[in-house]
Residue frames as a rotation matrix with the C-alpha (Angstrom) as fourth column:
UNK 1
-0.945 0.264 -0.194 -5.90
-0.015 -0.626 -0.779 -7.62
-0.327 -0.734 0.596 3.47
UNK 2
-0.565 0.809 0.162 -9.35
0.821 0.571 0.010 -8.94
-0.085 0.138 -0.987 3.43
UNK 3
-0.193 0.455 -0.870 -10.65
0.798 -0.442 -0.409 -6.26
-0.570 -0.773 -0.277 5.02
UNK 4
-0.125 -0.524 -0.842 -9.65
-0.133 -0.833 0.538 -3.80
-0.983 0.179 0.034 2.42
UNK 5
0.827 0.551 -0.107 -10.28
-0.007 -0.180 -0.984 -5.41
-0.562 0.815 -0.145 -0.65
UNK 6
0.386 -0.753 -0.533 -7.01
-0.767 -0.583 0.268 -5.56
-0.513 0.305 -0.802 -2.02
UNK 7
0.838 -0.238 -0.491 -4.49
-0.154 0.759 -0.632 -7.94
0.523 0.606 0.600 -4.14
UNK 8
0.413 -0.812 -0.412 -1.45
0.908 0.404 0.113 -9.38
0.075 -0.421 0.904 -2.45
UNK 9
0.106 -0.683 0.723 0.62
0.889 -0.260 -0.377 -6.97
0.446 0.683 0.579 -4.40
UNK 10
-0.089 0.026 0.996 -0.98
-0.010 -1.000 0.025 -3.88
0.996 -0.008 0.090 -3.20
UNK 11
0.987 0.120 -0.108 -1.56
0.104 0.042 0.994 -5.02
0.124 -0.992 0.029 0.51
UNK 12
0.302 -0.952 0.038 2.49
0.950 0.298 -0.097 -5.50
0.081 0.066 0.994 0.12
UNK 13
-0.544 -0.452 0.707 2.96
0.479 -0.859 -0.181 -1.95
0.689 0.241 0.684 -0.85
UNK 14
0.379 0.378 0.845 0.80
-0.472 -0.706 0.528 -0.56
0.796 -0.599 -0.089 2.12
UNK 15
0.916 -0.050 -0.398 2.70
0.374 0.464 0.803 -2.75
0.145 -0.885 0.443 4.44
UNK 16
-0.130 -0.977 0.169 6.11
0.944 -0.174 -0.282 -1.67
0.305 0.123 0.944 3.30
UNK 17
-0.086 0.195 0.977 4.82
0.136 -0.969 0.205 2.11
0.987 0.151 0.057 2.94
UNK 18
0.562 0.315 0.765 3.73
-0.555 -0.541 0.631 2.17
0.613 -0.780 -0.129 6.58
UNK 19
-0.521 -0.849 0.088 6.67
-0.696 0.363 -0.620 -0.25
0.494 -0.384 -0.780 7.96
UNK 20
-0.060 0.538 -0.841 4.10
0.097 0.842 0.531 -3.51
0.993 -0.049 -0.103 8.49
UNK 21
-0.965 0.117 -0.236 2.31
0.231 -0.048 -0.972 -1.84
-0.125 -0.992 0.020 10.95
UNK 22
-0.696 0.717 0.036 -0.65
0.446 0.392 0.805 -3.38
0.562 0.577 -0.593 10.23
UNK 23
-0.150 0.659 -0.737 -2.64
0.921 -0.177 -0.347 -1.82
-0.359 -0.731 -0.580 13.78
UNK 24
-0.296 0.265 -0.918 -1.54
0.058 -0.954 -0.295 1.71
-0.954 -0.141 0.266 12.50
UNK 25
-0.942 0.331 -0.058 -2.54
-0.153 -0.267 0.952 1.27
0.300 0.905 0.302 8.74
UNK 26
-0.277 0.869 -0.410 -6.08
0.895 0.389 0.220 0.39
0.351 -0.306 -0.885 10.53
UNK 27
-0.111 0.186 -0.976 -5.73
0.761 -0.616 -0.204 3.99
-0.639 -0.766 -0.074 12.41
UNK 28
-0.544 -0.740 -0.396 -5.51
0.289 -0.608 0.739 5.54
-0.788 0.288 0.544 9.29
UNK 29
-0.903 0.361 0.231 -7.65
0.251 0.010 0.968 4.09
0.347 0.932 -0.100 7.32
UNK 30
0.368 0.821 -0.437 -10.48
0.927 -0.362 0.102 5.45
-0.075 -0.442 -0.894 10.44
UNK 31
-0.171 -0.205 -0.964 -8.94
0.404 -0.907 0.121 8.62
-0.899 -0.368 0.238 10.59
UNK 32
-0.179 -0.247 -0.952 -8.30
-0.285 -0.913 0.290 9.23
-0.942 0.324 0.093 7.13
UNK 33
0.737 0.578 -0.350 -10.58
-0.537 0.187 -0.823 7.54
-0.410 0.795 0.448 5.01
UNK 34
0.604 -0.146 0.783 -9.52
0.356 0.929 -0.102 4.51
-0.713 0.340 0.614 2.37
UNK 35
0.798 -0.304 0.520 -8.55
0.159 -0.726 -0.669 7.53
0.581 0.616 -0.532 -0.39
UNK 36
0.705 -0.637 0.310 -6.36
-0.646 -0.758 -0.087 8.65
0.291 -0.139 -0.947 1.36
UNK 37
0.644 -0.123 0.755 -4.56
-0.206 0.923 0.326 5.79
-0.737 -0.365 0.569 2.87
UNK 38
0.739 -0.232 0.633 -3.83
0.644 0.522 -0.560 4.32
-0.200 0.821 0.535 -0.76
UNK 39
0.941 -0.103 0.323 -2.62
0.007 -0.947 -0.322 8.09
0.339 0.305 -0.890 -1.66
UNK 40
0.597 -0.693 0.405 0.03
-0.735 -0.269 0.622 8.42
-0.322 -0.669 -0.670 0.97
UNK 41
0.089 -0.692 0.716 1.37
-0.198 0.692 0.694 4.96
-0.976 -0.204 -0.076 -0.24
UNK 42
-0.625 -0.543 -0.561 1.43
-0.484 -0.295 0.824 5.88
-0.613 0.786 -0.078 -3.58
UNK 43
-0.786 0.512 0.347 -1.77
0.606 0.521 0.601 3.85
0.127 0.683 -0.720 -4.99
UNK 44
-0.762 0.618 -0.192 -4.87
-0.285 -0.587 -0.758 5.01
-0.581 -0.523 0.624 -5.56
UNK 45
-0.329 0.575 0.749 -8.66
0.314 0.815 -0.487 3.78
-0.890 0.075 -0.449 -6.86
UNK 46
-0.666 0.090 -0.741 -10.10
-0.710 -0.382 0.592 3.74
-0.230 0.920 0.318 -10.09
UNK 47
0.288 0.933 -0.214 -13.61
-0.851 0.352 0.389 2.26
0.439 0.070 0.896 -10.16
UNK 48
0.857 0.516 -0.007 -12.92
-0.491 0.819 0.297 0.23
0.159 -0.251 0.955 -7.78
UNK 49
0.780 -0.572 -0.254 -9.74
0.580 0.813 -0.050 -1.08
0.236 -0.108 0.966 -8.54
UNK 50
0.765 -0.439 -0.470 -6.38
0.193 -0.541 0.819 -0.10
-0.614 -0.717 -0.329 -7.20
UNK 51
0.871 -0.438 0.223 -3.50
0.332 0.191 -0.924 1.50
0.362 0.879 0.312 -9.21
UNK 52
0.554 -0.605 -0.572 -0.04
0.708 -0.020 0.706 2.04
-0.439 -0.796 0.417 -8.69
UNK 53
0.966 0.246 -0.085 1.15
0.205 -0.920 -0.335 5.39
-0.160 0.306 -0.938 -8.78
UNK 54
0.824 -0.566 -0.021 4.35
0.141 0.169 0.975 5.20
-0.549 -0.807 0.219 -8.39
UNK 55
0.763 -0.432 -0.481 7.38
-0.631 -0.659 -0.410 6.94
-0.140 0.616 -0.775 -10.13
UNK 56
0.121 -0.835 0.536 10.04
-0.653 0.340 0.677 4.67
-0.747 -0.432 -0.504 -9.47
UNK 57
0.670 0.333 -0.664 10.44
-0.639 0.714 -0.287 2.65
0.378 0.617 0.690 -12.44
UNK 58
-0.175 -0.602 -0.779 13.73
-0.310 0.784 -0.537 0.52
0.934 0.148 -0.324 -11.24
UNK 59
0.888 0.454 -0.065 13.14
-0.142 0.406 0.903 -2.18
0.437 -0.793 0.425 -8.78
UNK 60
-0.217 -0.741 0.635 14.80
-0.675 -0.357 -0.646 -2.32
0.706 -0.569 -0.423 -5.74
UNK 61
-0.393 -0.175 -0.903 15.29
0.347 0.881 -0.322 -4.81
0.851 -0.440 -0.285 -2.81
UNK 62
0.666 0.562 0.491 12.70
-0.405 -0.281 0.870 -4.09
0.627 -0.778 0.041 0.57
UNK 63
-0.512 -0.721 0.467 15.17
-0.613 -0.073 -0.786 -3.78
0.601 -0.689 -0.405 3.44
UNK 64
-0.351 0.229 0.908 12.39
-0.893 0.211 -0.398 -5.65
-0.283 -0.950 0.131 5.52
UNK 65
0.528 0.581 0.620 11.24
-0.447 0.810 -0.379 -8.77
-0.722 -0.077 0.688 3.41
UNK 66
-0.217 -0.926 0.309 14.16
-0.309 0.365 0.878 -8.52
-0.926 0.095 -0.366 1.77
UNK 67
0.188 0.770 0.609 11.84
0.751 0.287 -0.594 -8.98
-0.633 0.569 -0.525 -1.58
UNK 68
-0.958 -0.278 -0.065 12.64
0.198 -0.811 0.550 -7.11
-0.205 0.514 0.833 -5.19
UNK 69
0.379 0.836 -0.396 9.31
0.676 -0.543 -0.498 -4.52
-0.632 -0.079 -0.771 -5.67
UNK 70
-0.088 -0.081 0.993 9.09
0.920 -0.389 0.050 -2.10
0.382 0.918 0.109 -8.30
């Protein structure tokens, strides 16, 4: 996600987070700012760069790409 600024990794985890609906993660990030956005999917920025917040330590298997994620 070019557009965004982002690494594979974390574009991955806002696609999953919002069910790779890439039009409405666009509506979101106008509505509700870039902060937030990240927030809601569990990352968020730190000069710049992006971090994952995320509690989950065991990985698990994305039902939609079918891919193991942490």
């Amino acid at each position: 996600m070019e557009l965004l600024v982002l690494s594979e990794q974390h574009a991955r985890t806002l696609l999953i987070h919002y069910r790779w609906d890439v039009e409405r993660i666009f509506e979101l990030l106008e509505e509700k700012g870039k902060d937030r956005l990240f927030s809601e999917a569990g990352l968020t920025m730190s000069d710049n760069k992006v971090i994952v917040l995320s509690s989950y330590s065991d990985p698990f298997t994305c039902s939609i790409c079918f891919e193991d994620v942490s």
